[in-house]
C-alpha positions as CSV (number, residue, x, y, z in Angstrom):
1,X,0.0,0.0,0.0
2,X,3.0,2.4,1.3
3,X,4.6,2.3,-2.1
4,X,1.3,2.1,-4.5
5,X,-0.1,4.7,-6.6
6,X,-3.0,5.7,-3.6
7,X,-0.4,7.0,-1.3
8,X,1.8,10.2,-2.7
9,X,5.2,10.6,-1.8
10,X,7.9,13.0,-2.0
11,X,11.5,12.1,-1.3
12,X,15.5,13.0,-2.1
13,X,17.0,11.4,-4.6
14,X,14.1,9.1,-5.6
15,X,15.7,7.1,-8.2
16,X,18.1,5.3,-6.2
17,X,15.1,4.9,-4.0
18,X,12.8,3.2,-6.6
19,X,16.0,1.4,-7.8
20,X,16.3,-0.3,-4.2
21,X,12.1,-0.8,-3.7
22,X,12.8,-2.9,-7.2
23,X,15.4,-4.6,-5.9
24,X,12.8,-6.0,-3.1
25,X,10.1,-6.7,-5.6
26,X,8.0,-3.7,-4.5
27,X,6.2,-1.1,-6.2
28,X,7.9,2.5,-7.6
29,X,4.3,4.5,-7.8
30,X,2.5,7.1,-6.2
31,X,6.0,9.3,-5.9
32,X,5.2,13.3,-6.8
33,X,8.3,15.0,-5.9
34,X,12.0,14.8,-5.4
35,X,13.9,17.5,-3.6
36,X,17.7,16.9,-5.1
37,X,15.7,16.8,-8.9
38,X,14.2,20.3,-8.1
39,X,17.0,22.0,-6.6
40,X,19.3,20.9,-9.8
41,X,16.8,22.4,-12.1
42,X,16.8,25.6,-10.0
43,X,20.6,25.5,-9.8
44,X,22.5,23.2,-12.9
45,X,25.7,24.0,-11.4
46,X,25.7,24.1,-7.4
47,X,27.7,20.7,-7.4
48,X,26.0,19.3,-4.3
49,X,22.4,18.6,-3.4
50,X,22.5,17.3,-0.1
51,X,19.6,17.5,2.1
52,X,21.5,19.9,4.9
53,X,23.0,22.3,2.4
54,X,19.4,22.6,0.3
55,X,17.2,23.5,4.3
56,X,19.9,25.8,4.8
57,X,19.5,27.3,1.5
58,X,16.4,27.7,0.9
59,X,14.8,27.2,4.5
60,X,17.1,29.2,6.2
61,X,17.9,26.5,8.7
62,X,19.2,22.6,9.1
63,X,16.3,20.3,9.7
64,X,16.1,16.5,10.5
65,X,15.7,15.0,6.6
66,X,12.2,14.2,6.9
67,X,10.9,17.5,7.7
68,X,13.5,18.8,5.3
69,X,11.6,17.0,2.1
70,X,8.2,18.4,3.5
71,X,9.3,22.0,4.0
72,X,11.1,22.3,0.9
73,X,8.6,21.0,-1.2
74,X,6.2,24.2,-1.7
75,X,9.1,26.2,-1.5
76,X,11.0,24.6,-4.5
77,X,7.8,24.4,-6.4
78,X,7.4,27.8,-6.0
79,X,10.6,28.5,-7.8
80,X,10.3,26.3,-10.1
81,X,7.1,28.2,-11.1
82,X,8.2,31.1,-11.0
83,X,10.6,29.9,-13.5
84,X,9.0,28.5,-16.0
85,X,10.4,24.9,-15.4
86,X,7.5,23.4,-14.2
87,X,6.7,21.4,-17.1
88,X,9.8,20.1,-17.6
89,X,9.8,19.2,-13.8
90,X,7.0,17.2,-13.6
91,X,6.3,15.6,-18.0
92,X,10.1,15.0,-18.4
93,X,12.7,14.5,-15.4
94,X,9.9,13.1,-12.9
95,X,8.6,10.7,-15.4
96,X,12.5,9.5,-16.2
97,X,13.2,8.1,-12.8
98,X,11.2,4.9,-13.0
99,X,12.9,4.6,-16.1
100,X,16.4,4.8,-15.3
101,X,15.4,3.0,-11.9
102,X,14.0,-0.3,-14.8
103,X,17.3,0.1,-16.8
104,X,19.8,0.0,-13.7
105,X,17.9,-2.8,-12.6
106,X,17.5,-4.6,-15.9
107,X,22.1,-3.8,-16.1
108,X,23.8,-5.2,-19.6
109,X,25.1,-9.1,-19.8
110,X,28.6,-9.1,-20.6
111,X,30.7,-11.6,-22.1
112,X,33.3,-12.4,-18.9
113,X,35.7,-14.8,-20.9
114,X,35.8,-12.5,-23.9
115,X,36.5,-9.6,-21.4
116,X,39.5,-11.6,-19.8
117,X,41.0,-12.7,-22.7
118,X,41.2,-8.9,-24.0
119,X,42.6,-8.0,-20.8
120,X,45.3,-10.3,-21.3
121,X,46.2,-9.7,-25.1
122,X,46.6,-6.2,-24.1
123,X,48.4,-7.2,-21.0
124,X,51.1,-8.6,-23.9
125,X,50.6,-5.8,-26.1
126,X,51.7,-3.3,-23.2
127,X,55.1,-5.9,-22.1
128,X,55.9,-5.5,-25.8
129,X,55.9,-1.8,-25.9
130,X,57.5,-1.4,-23.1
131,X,60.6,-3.7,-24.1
132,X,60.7,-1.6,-27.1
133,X,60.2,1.8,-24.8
134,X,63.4,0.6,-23.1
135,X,65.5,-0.2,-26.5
136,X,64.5,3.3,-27.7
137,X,65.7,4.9,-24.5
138,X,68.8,2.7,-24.3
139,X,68.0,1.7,-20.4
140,X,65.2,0.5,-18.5
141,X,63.3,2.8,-16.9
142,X,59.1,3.5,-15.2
143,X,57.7,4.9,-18.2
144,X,54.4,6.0,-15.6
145,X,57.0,7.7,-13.6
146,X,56.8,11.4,-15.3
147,X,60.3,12.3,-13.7
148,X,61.4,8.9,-14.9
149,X,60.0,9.7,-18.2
150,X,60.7,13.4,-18.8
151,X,64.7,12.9,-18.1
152,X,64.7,10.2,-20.6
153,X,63.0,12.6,-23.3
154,X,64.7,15.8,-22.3
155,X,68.2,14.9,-20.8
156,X,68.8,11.9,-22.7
157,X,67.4,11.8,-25.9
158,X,67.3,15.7,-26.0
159,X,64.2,16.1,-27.3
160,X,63.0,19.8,-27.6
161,X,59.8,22.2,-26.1
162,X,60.7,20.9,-22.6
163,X,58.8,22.7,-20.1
164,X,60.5,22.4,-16.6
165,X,57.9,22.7,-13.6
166,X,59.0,23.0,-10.0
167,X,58.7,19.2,-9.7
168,X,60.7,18.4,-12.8
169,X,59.9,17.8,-17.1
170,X,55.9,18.0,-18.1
171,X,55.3,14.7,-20.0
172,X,51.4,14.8,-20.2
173,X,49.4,14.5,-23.3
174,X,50.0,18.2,-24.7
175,X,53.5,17.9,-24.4
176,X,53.7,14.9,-25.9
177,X,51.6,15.2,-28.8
178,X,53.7,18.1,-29.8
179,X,56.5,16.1,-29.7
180,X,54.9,13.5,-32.1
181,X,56.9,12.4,-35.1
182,X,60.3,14.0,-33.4
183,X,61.1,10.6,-32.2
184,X,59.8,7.1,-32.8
185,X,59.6,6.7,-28.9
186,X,57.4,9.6,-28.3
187,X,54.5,7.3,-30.6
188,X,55.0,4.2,-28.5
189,X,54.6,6.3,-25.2
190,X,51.0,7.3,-26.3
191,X,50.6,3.8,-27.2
192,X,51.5,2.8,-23.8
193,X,49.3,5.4,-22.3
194,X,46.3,4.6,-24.0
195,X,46.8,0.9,-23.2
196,X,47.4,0.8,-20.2
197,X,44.7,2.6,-19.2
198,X,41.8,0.4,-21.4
199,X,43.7,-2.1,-19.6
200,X,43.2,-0.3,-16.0
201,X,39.9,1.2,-17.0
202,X,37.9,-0.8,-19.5
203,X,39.4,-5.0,-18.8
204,X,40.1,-4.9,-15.2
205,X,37.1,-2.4,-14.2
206,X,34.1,-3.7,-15.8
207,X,35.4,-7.5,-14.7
208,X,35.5,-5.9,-11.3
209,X,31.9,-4.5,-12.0
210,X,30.0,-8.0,-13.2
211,X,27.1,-8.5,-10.6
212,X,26.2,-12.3,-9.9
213,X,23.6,-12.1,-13.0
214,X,26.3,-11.9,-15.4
215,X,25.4,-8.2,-15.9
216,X,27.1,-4.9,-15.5
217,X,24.0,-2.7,-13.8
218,X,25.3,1.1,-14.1
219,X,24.1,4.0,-12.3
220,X,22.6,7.3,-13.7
221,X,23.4,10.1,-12.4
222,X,20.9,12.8,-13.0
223,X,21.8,16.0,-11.5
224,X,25.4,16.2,-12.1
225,X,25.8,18.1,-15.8
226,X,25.4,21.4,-16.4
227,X,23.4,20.7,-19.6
228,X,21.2,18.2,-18.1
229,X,22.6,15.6,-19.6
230,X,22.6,12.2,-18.0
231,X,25.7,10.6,-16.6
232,X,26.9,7.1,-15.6
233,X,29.3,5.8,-12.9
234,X,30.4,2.7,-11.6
235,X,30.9,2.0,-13.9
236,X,30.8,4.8,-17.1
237,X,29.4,3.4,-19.7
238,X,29.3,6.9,-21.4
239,X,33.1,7.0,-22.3
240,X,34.0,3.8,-23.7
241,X,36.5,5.6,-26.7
242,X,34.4,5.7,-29.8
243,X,37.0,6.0,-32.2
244,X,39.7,3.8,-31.6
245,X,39.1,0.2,-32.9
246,X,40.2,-1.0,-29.2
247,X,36.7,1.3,-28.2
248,X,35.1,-1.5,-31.0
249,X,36.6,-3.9,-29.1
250,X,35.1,-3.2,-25.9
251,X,31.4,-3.1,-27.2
252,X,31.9,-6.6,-28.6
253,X,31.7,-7.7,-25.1
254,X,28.4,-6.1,-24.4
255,X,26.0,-8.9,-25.6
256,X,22.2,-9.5,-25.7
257,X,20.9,-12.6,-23.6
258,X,20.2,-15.3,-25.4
259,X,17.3,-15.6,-28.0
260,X,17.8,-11.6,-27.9
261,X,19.5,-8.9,-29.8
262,X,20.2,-5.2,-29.5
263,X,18.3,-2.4,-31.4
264,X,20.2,0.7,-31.1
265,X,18.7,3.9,-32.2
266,X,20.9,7.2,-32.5
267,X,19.9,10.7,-33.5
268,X,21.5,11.9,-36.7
269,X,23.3,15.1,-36.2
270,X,20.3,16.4,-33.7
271,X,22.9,19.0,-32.5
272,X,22.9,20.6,-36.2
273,X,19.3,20.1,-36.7
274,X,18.8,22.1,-33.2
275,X,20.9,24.8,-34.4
276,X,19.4,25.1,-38.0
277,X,15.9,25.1,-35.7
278,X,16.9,27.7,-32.9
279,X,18.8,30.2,-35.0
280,X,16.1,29.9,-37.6
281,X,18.7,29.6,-40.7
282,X,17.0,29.0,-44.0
283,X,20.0,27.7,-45.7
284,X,20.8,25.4,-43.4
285,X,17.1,24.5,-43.0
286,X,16.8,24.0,-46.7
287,X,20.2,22.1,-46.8
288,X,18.3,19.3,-44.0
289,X,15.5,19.1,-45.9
290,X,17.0,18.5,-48.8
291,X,18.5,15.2,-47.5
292,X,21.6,16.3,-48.8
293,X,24.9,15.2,-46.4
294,X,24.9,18.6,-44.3
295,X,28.7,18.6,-43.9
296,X,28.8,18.3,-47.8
297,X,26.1,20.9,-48.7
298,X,28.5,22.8,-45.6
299,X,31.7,22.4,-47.7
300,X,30.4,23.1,-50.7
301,X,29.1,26.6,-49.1
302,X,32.4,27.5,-48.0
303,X,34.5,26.3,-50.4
304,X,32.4,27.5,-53.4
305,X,32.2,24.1,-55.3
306,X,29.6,21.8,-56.9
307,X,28.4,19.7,-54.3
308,X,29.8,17.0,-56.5
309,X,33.3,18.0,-56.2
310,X,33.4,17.9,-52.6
311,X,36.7,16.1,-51.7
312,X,36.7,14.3,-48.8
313,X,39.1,16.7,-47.0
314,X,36.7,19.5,-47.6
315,X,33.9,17.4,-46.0
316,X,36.2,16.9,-43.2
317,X,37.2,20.4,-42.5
318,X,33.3,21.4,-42.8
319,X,32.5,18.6,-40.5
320,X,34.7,20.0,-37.9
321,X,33.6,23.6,-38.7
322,X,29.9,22.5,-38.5
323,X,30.4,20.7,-34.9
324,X,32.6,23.8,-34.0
325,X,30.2,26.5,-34.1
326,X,28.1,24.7,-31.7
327,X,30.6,24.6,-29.4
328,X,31.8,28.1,-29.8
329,X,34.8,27.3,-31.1
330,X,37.8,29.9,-32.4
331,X,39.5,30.1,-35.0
332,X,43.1,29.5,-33.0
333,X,41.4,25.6,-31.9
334,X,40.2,25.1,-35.0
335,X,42.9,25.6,-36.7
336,X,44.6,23.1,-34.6
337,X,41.7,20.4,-34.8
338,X,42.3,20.1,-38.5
339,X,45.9,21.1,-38.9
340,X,45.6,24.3,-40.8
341,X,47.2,27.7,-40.3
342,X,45.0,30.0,-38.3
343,X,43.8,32.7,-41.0
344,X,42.9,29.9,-42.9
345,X,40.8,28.5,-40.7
346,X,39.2,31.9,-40.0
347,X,38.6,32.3,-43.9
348,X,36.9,28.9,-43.4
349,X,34.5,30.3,-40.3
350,X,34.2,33.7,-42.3
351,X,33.1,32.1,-45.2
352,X,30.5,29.8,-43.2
353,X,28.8,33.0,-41.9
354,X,28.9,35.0,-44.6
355,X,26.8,31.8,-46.2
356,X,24.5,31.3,-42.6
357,X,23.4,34.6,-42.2
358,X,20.8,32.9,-39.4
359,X,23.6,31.0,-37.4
360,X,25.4,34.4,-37.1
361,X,22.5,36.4,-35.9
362,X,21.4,33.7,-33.2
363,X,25.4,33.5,-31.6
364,X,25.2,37.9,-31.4
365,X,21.1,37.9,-30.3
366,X,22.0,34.5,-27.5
367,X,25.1,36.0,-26.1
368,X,23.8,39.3,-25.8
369,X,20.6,38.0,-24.3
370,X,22.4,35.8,-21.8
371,X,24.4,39.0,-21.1
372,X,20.6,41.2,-20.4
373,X,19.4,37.8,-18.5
374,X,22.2,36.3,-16.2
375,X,21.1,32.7,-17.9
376,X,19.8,31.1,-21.3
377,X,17.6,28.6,-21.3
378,X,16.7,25.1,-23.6
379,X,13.9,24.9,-26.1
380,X,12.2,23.0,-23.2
381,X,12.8,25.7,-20.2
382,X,15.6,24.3,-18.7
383,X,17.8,27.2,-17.4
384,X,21.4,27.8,-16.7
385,X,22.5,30.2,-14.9
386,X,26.0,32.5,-16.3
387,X,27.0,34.8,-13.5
388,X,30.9,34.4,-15.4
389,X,29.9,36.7,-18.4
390,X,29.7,39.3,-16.0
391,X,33.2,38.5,-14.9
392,X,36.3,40.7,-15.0
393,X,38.2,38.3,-15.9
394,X,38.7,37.8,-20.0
395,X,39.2,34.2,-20.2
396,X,36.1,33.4,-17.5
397,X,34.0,36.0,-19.9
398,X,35.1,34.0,-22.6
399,X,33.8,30.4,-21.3
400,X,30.8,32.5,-20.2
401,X,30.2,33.1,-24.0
402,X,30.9,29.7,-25.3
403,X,28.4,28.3,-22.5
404,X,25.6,30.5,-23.6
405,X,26.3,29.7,-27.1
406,X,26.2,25.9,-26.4
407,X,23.8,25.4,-23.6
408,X,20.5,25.5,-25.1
409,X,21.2,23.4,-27.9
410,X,23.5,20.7,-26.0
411,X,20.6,20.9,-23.1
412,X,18.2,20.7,-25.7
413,X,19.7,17.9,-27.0
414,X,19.4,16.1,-23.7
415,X,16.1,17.5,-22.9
416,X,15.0,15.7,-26.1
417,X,16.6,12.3,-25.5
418,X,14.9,12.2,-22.2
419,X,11.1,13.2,-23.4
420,X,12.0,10.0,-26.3
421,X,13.1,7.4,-23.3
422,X,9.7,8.4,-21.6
423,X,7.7,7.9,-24.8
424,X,9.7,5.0,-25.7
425,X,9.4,3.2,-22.0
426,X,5.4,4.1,-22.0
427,X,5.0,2.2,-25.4
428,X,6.6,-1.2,-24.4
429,X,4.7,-1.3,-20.9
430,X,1.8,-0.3,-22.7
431,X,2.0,-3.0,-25.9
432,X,3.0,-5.4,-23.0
433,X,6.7,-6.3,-24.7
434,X,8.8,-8.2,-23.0
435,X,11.9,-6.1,-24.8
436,X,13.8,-3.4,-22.4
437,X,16.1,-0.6,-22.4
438,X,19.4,-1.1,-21.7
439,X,21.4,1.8,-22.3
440,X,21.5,5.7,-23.1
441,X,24.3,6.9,-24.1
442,X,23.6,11.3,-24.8
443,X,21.7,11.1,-28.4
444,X,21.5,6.8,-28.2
445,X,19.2,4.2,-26.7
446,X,20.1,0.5,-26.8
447,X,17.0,-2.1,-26.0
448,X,17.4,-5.5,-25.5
449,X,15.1,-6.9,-27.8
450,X,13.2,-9.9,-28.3
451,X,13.5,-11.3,-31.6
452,X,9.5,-11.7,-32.3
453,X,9.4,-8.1,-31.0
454,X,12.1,-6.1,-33.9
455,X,9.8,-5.1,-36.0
456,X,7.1,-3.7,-33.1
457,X,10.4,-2.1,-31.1
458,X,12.0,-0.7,-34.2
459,X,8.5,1.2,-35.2
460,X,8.3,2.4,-31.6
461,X,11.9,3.9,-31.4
462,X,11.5,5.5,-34.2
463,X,7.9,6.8,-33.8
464,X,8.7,8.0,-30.6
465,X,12.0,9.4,-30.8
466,X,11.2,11.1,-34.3
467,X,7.8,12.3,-32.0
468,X,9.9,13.7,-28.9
469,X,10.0,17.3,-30.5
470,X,8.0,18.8,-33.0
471,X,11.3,21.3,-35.4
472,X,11.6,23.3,-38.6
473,X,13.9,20.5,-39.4
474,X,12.7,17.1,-38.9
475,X,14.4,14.8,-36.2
476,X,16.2,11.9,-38.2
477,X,16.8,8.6,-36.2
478,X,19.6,5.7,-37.5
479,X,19.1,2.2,-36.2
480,X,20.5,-1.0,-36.3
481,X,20.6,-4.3,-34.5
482,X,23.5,-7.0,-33.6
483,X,24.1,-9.8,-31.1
484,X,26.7,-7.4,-29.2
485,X,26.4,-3.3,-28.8
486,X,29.9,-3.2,-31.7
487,X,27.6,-4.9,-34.3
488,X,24.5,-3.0,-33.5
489,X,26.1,0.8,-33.7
């Protein structure tokens, strides 16, 4: 009765809650508010949402945690109100804990032997780099040992752009990669590094995180980004390396049960779409609805060629310009993303405004309304706050900027993915399926599906994620399906 739909409950934290009541075979309903959800929303960036901290806060005084939930309750609602976010409060991030509570629960099978064996191949992989570390340095030395390593690089082999700190050479990853192709030993270090810590990360830690069902159940964190984007710990299952083929290697071992598969259903460029859609850019509107390849139509914009001579170069330098914009980007980073000199990498940005009038407009009218406001907000009301564009300081002003630029279409973004896993966890409870989701991972859902079910679960994905938000540009979703998460992305 306590936990039923007659009884309404508020709590703190009510995820983890409905994650354990699961746990015990006992029901998640009748649960109307969550204290740590609304603080966040009030305030993306405080860090903490502790029960003492939010009384003293907004109450003025510490309360036992009981009458803490109760007294903060009309308070937060209030605010929440007051701000507009009481939509997304109650249709999007309420509605998502049940959810995430069902996927923790339901965790991810994961192929143990397959797991070990790749710890141990890159075990071998990391003895024979090392031997040939050694050779290259002409002695044995701790190549994790940065005073180790940076007298080897600086005194001994005399490499150049040493940079001397109080407790001896810098050896991390900018250093290094600006020592690449100086030495043959400087690739093998980066080697070393990056195996040694799949090795550390990836094969030891998720062996260490198998539960007794075979399965690796993740949590999600939902008030910890600034965008309202979801996170995952213990383990991450956001940041297993996408690019590298030992990344592929790592989603091999991520399997479906038996007599199952995975359906995985990602976004298509919804960050570009969102930014065609808020700026209101008819060229880049038109180029979407074309169905034309965006960072094509992009290149051939700023290059000022056929579409069909786009060279695969140019695509790529578009690509990066496309993605950069979003994220603020200048022309000094770009220029180092894609390896050209910096006025030509301005020319490039330059020449993509002069051809999206619309993009330009919306980064001048956001900034300068985020500058009038204090905050910008998602399509979907979800606010950040930017005291730092009031700041004295240049390079604080600066991220202030880039934030305000980014926010509402990265947290609209996330906004969106999270109305979809509603919609999408509604529809298989409501057609009775025994299919489930697995995973979300920022524009991508995973289901374990049962293979009677495909066709039903890949009309719902894409009904429903397609559905989540109504845009000038339509919302495009790619899907596919594999025995392991590798084959089905």
């Amino acid at each position: 009765l306590l936990f039923s739909a007659r009884v309404r409950k508020a709590g703190h934290n009510i995820k983890d809650l409905m994650r354990a009541l699961l746990d015990e075979g006992l029901p998640t309903d009748g649960f109307v508010f969550d204290t740590a959800l609304a603080a966040y929303l009030l305030d993306a960036t405080a860090g903490s949402y502790d029960l003492p901290r939010l009384a003293q806060t907004y109450l003025g005084e510490e309360l036992p945690d009981v009458q803490s939930v109760w007294a903060l309750q009309p308070v937060l609602h209030e605010k929440m109100d007051a701000q507009a976010m009481l939509p997304l409060y109650t249709d999007v991030e309420l509605p998502l804990c049940p959810v995430l509570a069902r996927m923790e629960q339901a965790g991810f099978l994961v192929d143990r032997k397959a797991l070990y064996d790749f710890g141990e191949s890159l075990t071998s992989s990391i003895e024979q780099l090392q031997q040939s570390i050694w050779a290259l340095a002409g002695e044995p030395f701790n190549i994790q040992s940065p005073k180790q390593l940076g007298n080897v690089l600086f005194e001994r082999l005399m490499l150049p752009a040493g940079k001397k700190t109080k407790t001896g050479w810098s050896t991390n990853a900018a250093v290094l990669e600006k020592l690449r192709g100086k030495h043959p030993i400087i690739e093998q270090i980066l080697d070393y590094r990056t195996l040694t810590k799949l090795k550390s990360t990836y094969a030891d830690g998720l062996l260490k995180e198998i539960s007794a069902d075979g399965r690796i159940h993740t949590n999600f964190q939902m008030t910890v980004t600034a965008t309202g984007r979801l996170s995952s710990t213990e383990p991450n299952l956001q940041n297993i390396p996408v690019r590298r083929e030992l990344g592929a290697q790592i989603r091999k071992m991520f399997v479906a049960s038996p007599g199952r598969v995975l359906v995985d259903a990602d976004y298509s460029q919804i960050e570009l779409r969102l930014l065609a859609h808020i700026a209101n850019d008819e060229t880049m509107i038109a180029a979407f609805r074309s169905g034309e390849d965006i960072h094509a139509v992009t290149a051939s914009q700023v290059f000022g060629v056929p579409l069909a001579e786009v060279t695969p170069l140019q695509r790529s330098h578009a690509k990066a310009v496309n993605f950069g914009i979003v994220y603020g980007i200048s022309a000094f980073s770009l220029a180092q993303d894609i390896g050209v000199f910096q006025s030509e990498a301005k020319a490039y940005m330059d020449s993509y405004f002069a051809k999206y009038h619309g993009v330009r407009a919306y980064m001048t009218r956001v900034v300068e309304q985020a500058k009038a406001d204090g905050y910008v907000t998602t399509l979907f009301g979800r606010r950040r706050d930017l005291p730092e564009l009031k700041s004295s300081n240049f390079n604080l002003r600066s991220f202030g900027e880039r934030v305000a630029l980014n926010m509402p279409i990265q947290g609209t973004a996330a906004d969106i993915i999270k109305i979809a896993m509603n919609r999408v966890y509604r529809r298989l409870k409501d057609e009775n399926l025994k299919s489930r989701l697995v995973l979300q991972v920022h524009d991508e859902l995973l289901i374990e599906t049962c293979k009677e079910e495909i066709p039903q679960v890949s009309a719902i994905l894409e009904e429903e994620m397609k559905g989540a938000a109504k845009l000038s540009v339509e919302l495009e979703v790619d899907m596919h399906q594999g025995n392991n998460w590798y084959e089905a992305k």
